[in-house]
C-alpha positions as CSV (number, residue, x, y, z in Angstrom):
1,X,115.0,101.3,74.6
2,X,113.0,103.7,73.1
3,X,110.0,104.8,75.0
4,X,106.3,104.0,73.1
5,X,104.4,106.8,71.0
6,X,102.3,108.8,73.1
7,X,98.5,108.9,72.7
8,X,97.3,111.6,70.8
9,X,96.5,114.5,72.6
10,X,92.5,114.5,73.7
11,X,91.5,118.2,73.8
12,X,88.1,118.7,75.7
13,X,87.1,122.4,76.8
14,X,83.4,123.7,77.0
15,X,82.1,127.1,76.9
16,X,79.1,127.2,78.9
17,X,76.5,130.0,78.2
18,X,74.1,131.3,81.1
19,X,70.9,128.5,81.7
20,X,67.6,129.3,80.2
21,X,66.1,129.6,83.1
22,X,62.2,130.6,84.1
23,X,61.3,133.9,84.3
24,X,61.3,135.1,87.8
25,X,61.1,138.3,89.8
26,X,63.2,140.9,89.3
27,X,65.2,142.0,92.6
28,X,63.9,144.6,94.6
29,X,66.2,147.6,94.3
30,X,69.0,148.5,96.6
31,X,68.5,150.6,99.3
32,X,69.8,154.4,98.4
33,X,73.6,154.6,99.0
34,X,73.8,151.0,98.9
35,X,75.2,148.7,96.0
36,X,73.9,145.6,95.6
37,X,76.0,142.2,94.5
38,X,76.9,141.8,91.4
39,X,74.8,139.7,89.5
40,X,76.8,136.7,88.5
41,X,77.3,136.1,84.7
42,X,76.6,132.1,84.3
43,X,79.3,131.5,81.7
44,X,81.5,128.9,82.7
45,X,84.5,127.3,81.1
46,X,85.0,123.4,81.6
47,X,88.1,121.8,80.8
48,X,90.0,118.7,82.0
49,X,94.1,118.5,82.2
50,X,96.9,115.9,82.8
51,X,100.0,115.8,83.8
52,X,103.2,113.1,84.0
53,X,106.0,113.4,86.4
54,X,109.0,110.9,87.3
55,X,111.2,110.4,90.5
56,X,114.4,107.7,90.9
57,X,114.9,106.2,94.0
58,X,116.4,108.3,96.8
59,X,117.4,105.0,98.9
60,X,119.7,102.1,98.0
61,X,120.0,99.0,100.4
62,X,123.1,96.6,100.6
63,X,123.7,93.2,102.2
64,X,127.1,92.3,103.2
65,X,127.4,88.6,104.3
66,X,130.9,87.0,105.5
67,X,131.7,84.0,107.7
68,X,134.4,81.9,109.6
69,X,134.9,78.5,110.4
70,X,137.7,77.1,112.6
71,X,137.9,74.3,115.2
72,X,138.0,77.1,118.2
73,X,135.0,79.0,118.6
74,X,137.0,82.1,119.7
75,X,139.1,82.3,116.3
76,X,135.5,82.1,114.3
77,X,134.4,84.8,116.3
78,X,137.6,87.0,116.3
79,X,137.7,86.3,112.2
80,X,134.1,87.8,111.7
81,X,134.7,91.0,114.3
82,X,137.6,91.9,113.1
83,X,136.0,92.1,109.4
84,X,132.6,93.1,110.7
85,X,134.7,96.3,112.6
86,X,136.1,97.2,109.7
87,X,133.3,97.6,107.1
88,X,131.6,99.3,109.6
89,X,134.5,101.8,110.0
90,X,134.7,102.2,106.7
91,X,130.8,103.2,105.9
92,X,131.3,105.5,109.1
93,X,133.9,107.6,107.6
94,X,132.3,107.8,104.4
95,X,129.4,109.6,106.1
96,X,127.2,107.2,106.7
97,X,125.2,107.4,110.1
98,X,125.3,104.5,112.5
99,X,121.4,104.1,112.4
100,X,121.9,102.9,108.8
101,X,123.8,99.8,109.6
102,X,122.3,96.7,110.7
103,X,124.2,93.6,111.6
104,X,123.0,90.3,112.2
105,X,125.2,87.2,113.8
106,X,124.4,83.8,113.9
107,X,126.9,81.2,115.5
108,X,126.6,77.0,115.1
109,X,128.5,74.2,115.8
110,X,129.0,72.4,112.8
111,X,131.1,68.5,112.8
112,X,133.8,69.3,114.7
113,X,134.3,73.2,113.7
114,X,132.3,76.4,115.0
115,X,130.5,78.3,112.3
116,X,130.5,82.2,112.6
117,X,128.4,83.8,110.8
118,X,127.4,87.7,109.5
119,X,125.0,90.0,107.5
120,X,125.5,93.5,107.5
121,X,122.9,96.3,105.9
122,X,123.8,99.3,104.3
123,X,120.9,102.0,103.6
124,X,122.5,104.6,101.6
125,X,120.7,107.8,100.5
126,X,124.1,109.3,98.1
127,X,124.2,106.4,95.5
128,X,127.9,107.7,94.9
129,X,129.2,106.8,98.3
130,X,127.6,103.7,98.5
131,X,129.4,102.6,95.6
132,X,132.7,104.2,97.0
133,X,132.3,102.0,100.0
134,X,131.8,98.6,97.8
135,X,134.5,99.2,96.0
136,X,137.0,99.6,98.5
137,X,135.4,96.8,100.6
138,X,136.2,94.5,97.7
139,X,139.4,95.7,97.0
140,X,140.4,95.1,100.5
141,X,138.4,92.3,101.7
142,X,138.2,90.3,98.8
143,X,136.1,87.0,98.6
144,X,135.8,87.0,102.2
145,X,132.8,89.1,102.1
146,X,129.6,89.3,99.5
147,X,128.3,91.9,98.3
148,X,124.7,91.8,96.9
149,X,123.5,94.2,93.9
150,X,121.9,97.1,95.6
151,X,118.3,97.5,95.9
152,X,117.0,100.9,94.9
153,X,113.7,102.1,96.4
154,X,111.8,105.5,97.7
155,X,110.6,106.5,100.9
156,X,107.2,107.3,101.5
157,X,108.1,111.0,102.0
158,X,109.5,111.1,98.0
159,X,106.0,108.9,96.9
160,X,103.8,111.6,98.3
161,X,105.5,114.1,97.1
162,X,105.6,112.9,93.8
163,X,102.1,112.3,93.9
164,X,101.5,115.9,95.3
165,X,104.0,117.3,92.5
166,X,101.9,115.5,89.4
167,X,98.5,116.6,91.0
168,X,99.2,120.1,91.3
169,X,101.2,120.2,87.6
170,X,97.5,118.5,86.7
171,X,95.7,121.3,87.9
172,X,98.3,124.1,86.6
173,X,98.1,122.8,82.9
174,X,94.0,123.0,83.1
175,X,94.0,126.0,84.2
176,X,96.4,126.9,81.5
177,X,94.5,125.1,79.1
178,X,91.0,127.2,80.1
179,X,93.1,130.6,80.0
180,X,93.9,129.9,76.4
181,X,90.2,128.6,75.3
182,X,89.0,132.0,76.9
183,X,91.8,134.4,75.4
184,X,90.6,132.8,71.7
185,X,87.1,133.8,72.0
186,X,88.7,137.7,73.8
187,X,87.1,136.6,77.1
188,X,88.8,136.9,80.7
189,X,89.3,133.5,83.0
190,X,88.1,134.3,86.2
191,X,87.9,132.2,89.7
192,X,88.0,128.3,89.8
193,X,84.1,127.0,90.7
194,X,85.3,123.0,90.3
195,X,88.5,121.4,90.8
196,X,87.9,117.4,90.4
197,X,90.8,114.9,90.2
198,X,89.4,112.2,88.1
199,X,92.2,109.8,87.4
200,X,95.7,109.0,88.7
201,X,98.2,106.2,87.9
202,X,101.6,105.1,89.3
203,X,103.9,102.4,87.7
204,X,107.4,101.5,88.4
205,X,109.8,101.6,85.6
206,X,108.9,101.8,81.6
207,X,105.6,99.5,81.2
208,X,107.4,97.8,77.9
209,X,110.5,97.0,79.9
210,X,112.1,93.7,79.3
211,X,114.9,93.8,82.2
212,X,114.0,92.2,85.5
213,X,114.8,93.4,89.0
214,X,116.3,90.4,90.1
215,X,118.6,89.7,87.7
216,X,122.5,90.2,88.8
217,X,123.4,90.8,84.8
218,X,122.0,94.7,85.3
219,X,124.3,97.4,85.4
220,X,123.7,100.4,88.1
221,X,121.9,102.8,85.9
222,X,119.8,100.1,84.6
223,X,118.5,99.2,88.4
224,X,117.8,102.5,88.8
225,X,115.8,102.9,86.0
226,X,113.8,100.1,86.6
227,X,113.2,101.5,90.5
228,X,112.0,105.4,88.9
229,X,108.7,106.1,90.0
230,X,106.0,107.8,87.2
231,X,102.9,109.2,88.7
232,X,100.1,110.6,86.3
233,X,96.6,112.7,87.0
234,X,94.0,113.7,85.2
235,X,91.7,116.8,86.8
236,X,88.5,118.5,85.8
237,X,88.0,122.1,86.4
238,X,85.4,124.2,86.1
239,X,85.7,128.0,85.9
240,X,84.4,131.5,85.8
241,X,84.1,133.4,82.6
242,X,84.6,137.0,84.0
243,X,83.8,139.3,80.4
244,X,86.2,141.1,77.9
245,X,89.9,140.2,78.3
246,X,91.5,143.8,79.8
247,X,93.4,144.7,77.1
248,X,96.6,146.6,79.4
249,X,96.5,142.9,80.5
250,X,97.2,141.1,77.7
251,X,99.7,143.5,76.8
252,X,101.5,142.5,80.1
């Protein structure tokens, strides 16, 4: 789907001469063999920036669910272990760490017959093993197991770095932005005085997206589309006008 028009670009920069101040006293002079500070020039450059940064999921969860039902409870049992062994095997030499798997069990007695019953979850952080491992649980086990879609999310460690990665991109494209604004008018940017971050949003997905998450009709890349993170920011900056751009440089 194509994605919507963006906004038109808001351009806001403001060249700030020194205050009109008072009269007051001049300085007493330095002492002989002493320089004083130097007298700071008041002109200051405000500008505000943005910035717009995406991240897909780097985790993907799979349920497994199989069952048995026979009139001894041993045979249930065996049925389900035996199964249970094997897709556990399999994740396991696929490189998938044992601290990743979870299975549950739940046994019943149901009429006359013993009920076994098993959920296994798979966290995967390579997408393309995970879907190695489906496959060849399907083509070996059949309809004796389920598998559910996968369900793609982010850890917290990938949200704050995304959100660290747009703020900082922010703050690089103001400061950008005020280099330029000062090179036009042949002045020099000097040290930040402000650094404000006015405005951040985070959405899952494209905001005009018609699929859903829980439909089954979605196709991998489509889940993982609607899983990708976007994180925007908007800063305000004020800085330094330092004088005359050195022309060696600008040349540089």
């Amino acid at each position: 789907m194509a994605l919507p028009a963006p906004p038109p670009t808001r351009v806001f920069a403001e060249l700030v001469p020194a205050q009109a101040s008072t009269p007051t006293p001049a300085p007493a002079p330095a002492p002989a063999g002493r320089g004083g500070p130097p007298a700071p020039s008041g002109r200051e450059v405000h500008v505000s920036g943005s910035a717009e940064l995406s991240a897909g999921p780097d985790r993907a969860r799979v349920s497994l669910r199989l069952g048995s039902r026979k009139g001894a409870a041993g045979a249930a049992r065996s049925s389900v272990s035996r199964r249970l062994e094997y897709i556990a095997q399999s994740a396991r030499q696929r490189g998938v760490p044992e601290e990743n798997m979870t299975v549950t069990e739940d046994f019943s007695r149901v009429e006359n017959t013993y009920q076994m019953e098993a959920e296994v979850c798979i966290i995967f952080s390579d997408f393309g093993k995970m879907q190695n491992v489906c496959n060849l649980l399907i083509e070996k086990l059949g309809t004796s197991v389920t598998i559910s879609p996968p369900h793609f999310y982010h850890t917290p460690e990938a949200v704050d770095a995304l959100r660290r990665q747009v703020c900082v991109a922010a703050v690089g494209n103001t400061r950008r932005k005020a280099q330029e604004v000062c090179r036009l008018f042949g002045q020099s940017l000097g040290k930040p005085l402000l650094i404000r971050e006015e405005e951040t949003k985070e959405w899952r997905g494209h905001i005009d997206s018609h699929l859903s998450n829980s439909s089954d009709s979605l196709t991998l890349q489509e889940r993982i589309q609607n899983a990708t993170a976007h994180a925007s920011c908007r800063v305000f900056a004020v800085f330094e006008i330092k004088g005359k751009e050195n022309r060696r440089s600008k040349l540089l």
